[in-house]
DODO-519629 format. One record per residue (C-alpha): y negated, x negated, z; residue in three letters. Coordinates in steps of 0.1 Angstrom, whole numbers, m for minus. Layout:
N
north->Y | east->X | up->Z | r->ALA
...
end
This chain:
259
north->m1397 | east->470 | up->m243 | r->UNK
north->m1406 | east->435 | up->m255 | r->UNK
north->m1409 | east->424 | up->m214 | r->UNK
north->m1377 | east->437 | up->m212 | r->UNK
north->m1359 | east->422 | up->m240 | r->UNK
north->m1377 | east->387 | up->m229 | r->UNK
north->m1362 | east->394 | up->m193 | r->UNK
north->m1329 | east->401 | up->m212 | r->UNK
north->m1327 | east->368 | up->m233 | r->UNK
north->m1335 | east->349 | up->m206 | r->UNK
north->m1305 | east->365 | up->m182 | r->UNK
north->m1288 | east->354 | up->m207 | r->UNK
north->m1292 | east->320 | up->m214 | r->UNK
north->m1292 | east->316 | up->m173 | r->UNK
north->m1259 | east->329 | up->m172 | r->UNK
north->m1247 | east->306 | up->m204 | r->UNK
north->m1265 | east->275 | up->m182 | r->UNK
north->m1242 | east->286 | up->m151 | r->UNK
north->m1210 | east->287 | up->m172 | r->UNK
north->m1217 | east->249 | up->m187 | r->UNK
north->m1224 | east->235 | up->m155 | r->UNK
north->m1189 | east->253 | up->m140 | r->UNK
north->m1169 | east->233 | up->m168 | r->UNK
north->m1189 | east->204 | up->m165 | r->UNK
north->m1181 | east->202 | up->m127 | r->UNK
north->m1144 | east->214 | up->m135 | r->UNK
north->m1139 | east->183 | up->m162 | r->UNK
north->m1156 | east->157 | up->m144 | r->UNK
north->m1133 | east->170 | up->m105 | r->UNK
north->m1100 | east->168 | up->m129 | r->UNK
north->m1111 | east->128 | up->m141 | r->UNK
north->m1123 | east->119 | up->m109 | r->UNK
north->m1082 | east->129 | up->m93 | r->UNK
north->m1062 | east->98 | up->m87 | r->UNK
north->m1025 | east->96 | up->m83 | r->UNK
north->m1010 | east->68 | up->m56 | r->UNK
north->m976 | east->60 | up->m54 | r->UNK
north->m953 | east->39 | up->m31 | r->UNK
north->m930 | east->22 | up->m55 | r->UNK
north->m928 | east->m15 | up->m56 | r->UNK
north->m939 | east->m33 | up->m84 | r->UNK
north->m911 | east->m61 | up->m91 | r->UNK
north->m937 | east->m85 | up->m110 | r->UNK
north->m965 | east->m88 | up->m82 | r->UNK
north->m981 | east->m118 | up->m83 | r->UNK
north->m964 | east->m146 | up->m65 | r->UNK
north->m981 | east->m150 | up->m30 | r->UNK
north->m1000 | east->m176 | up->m24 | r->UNK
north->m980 | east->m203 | up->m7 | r->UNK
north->m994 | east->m217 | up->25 | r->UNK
north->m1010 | east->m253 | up->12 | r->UNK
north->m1010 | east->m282 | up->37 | r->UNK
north->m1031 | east->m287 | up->61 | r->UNK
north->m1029 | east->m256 | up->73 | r->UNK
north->m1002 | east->m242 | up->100 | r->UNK
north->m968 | east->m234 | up->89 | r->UNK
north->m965 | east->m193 | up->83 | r->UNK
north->m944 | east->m177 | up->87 | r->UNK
north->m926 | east->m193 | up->112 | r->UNK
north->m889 | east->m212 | up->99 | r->UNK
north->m862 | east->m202 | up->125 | r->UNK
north->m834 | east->m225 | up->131 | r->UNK
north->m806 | east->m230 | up->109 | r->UNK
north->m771 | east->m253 | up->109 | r->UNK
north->m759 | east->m238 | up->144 | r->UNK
north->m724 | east->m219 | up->142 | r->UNK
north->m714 | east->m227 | up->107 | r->UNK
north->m683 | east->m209 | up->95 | r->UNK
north->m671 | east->m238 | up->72 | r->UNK
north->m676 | east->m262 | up->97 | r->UNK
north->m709 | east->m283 | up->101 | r->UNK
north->m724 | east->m302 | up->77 | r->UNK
north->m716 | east->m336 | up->90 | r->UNK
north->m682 | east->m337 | up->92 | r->UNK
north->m663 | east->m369 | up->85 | r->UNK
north->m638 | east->m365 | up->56 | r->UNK
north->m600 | east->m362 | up->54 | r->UNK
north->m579 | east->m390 | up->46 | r->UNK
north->m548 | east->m372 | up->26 | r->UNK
north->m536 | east->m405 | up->14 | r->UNK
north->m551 | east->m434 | up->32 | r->UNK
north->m584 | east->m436 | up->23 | r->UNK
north->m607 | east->m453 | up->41 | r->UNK
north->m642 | east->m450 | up->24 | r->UNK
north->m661 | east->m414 | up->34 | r->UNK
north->m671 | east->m388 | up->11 | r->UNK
north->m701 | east->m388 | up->m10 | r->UNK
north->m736 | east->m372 | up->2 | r->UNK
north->m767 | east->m369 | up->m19 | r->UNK
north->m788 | east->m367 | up->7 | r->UNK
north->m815 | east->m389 | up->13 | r->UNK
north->m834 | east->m377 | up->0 | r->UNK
north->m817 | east->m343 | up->m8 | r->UNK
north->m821 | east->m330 | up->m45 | r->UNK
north->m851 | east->m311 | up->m45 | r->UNK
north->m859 | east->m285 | up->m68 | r->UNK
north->m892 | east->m259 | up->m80 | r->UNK
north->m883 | east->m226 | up->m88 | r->UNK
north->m870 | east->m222 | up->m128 | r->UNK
north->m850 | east->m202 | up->m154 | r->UNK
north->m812 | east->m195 | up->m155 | r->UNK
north->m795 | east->m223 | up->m173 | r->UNK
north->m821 | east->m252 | up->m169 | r->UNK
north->m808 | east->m283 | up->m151 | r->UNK
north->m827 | east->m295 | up->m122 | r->UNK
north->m807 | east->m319 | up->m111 | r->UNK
north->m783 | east->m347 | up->m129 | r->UNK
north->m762 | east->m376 | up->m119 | r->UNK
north->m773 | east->m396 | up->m149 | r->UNK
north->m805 | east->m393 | up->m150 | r->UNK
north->m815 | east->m385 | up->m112 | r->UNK
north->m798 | east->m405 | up->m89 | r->UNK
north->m815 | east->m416 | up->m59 | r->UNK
north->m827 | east->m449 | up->m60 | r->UNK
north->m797 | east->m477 | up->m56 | r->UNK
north->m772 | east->m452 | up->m58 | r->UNK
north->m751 | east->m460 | up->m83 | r->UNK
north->m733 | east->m434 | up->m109 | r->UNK
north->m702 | east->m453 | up->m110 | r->UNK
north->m692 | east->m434 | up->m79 | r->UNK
north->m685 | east->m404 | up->m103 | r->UNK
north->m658 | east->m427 | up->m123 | r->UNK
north->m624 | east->m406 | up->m114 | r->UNK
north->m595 | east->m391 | up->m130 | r->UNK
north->m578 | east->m378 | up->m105 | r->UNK
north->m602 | east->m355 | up->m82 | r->UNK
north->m636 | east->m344 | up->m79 | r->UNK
north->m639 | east->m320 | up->m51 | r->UNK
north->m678 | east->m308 | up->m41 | r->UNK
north->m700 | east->m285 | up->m20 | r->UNK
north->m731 | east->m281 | up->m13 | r->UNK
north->m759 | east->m278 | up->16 | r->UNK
north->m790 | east->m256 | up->14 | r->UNK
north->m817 | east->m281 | up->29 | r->UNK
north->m854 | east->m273 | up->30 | r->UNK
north->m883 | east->m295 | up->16 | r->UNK
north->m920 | east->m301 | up->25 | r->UNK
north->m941 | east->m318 | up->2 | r->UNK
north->m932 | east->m349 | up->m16 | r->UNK
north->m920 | east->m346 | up->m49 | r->UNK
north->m892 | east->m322 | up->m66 | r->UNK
north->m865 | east->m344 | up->m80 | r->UNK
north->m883 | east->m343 | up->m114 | r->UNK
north->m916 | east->m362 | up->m94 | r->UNK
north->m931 | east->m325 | up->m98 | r->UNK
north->m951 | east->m330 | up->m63 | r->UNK
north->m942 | east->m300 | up->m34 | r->UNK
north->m971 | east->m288 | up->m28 | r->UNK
north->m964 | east->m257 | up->0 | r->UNK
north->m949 | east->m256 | up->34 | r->UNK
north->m910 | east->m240 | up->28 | r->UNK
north->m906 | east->m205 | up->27 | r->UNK
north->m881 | east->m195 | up->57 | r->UNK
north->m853 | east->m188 | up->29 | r->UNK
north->m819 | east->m182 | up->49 | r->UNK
north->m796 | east->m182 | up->23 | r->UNK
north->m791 | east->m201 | up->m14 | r->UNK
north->m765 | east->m194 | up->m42 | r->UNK
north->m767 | east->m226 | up->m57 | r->UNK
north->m752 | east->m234 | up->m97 | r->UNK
north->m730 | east->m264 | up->m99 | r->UNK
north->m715 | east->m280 | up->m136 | r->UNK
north->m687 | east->m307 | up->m138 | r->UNK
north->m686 | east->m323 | up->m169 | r->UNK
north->m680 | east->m360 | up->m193 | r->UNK
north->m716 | east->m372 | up->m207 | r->UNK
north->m699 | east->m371 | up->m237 | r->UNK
north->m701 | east->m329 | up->m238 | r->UNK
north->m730 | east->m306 | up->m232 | r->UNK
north->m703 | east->m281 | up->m215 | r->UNK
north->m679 | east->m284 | up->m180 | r->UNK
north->m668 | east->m268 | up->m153 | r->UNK
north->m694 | east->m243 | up->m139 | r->UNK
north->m690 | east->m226 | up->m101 | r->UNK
north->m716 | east->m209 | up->m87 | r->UNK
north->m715 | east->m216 | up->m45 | r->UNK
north->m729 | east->m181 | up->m33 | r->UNK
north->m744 | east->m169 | up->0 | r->UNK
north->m745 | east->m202 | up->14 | r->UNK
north->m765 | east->m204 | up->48 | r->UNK
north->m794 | east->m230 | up->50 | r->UNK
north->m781 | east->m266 | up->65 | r->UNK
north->m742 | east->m254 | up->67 | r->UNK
north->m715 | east->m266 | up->39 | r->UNK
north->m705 | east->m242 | up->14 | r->UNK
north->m665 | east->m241 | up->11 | r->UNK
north->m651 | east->m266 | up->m14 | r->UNK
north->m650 | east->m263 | up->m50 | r->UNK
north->m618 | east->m282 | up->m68 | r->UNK
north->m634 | east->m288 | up->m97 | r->UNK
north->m616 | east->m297 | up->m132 | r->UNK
north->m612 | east->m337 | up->m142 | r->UNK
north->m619 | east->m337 | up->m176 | r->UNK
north->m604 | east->m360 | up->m199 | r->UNK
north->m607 | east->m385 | up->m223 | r->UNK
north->m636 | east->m407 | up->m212 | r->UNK
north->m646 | east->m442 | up->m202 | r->UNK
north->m682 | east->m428 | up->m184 | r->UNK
north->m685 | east->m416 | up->m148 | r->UNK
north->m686 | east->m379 | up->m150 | r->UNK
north->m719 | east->m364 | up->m149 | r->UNK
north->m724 | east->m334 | up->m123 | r->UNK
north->m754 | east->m308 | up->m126 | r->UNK
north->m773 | east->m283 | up->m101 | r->UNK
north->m790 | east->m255 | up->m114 | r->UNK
north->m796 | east->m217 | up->m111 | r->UNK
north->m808 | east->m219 | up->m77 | r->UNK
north->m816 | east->m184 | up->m61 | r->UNK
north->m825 | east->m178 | up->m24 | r->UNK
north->m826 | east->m145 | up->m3 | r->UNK
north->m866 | east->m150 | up->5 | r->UNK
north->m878 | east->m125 | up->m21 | r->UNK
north->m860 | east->m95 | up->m8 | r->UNK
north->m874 | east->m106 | up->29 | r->UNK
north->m909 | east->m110 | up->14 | r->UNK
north->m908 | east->m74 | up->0 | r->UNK
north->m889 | east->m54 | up->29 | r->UNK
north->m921 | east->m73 | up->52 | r->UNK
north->m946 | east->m52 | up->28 | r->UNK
north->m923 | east->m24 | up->33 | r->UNK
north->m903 | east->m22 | up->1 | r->UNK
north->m867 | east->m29 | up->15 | r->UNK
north->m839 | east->m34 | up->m6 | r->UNK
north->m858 | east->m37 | up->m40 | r->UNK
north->m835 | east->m37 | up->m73 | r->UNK
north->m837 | east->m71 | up->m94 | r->UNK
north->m844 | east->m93 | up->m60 | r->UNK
north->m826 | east->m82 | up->m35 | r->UNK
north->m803 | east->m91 | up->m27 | r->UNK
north->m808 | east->m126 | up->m48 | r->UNK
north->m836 | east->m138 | up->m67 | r->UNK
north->m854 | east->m170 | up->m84 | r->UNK
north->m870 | east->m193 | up->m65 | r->UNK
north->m907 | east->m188 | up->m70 | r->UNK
north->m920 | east->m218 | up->m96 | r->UNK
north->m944 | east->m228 | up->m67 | r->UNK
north->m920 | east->m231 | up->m44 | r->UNK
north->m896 | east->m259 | up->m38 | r->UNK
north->m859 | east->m260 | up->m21 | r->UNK
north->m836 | east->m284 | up->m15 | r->UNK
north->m797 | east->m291 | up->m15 | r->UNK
north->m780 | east->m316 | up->m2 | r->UNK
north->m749 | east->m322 | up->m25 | r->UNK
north->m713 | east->m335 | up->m12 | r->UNK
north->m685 | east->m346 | up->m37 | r->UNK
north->m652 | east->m366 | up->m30 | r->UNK
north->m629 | east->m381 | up->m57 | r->UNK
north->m597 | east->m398 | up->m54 | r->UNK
north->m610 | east->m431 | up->m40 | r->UNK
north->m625 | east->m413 | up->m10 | r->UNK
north->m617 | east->m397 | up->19 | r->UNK
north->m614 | east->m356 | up->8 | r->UNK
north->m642 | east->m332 | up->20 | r->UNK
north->m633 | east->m311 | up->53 | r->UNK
north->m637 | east->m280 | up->59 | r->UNK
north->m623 | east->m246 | up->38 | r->UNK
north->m612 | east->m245 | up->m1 | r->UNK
north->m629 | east->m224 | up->m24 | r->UNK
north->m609 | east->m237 | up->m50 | r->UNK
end
């Protein structure tokens, strides 16, 4: 009797050894399970820009050919005699990193190119401008931030503009959209305003590009919400625009109204 109630206990306590290990195996098999999904992430990491000297990637493909408003270097219209050309910030272009909505990276009175004077913006009659999506490498932003990347092959900009007197911290705002890189936008007829002695002062900012939503559908995420199809230009990147303006003592800017 006592061999078999030893044999008994010890069945037992086997079988209560088995039973542990099963949900120790079962708990540790449910931790271990790992769920992957597919959906994008819309605050990745930026990816690390291609630093000089290394070859270009990816590869920029041409731009400026077949522009529907015209190309970029047309000569102006004289609608009442004029004989000096329109305005062209251009060389260099204003350049600009990647920053927040509202924040001016770009100002006639304070970032003129050098012996460019901002008495060209003295008018009171007419202050017609559009813009050109140009691309930068290296150099500095128009700030003196340096560039430090190769450009991203960005085909498109919308690109903020403001009209205003120095005297106010509020003008005329028009936002050029879908504008193809080195063609003119259409032209904006922007508002004189009145009751200055200053040249006016005229702003670019809230510059977004099309390159984020090509960056994403190229890791397979096409058509992303909240970057496609515009989006901020990454802070490491920079872009440029070539600005165009005409007032009444110049010949008028070609090509189609936007008014």
């Amino acid at each position: 009797m006592k061999k078999m109630a030893s044999l008994l206990t010890m069945t037992t306590l086997l079988t209560s050894a088995l039973l542990l290990m099963g949900c120790d195996s079962k708990t540790s098999n449910k931790k271990s399970t790992t769920t992957s999904t597919t959906s994008p992430v819309t605050n990745y990491p930026y990816p690390t820009p291609t630093p000089d000297p290394t070859t270009p990637y990816p590869t920029i493909p041409p731009t400026g050919v077949n522009c529907a408003n015209g190309p970029a270097a047309a000569p102006g219209v004289a609608d009442a005699g004029q004989t000096i050309e329109y305005y062209k910030i251009n060389q260099p272009p204003i350049v600009a990193h990647g920053t927040g909505e509202g924040i001016v990276v770009w100002s006639s009175v304070t970032n003129m190119p050098a012996g460019v004077s901002q008495n060209i913006l003295y008018t009171d009659a007419r202050i017609n401008v559009r813009v050109v999506p140009r691309r930068q490498s290296f150099g500095n932003d128009s700030m003196g931030v340096p560039c430090q990347y190769y450009p991203q092959p960005y085909q498109k900009l919308q690109v903020g503009v403001r009209v205003r007197k120095q005297e106010a911290s509020v003008g005329d705002y028009y936002l050029f959209d879908n504008v193809p890189t080195d063609c003119p936008s259409a032209t904006r007829h922007f508002q004189v305003p009145e009751g200055t002695s200053l040249p006016l002062a005229i702003e670019v900012m809230n510059i977004k590009w099309d390159y984020s939503c090509t960056d994403y559908a190229n890791r397979g995420y096409p058509n992303v919400p909240g970057v496609c199809p515009w989006d901020r230009v990454w802070p490491t990147e920079c872009v440029g625009v070539e600005l165009q303006f005409s007032t009444d003592s110049t010949k008028d800017l070609p090509g189609p109204q936007a008014y």
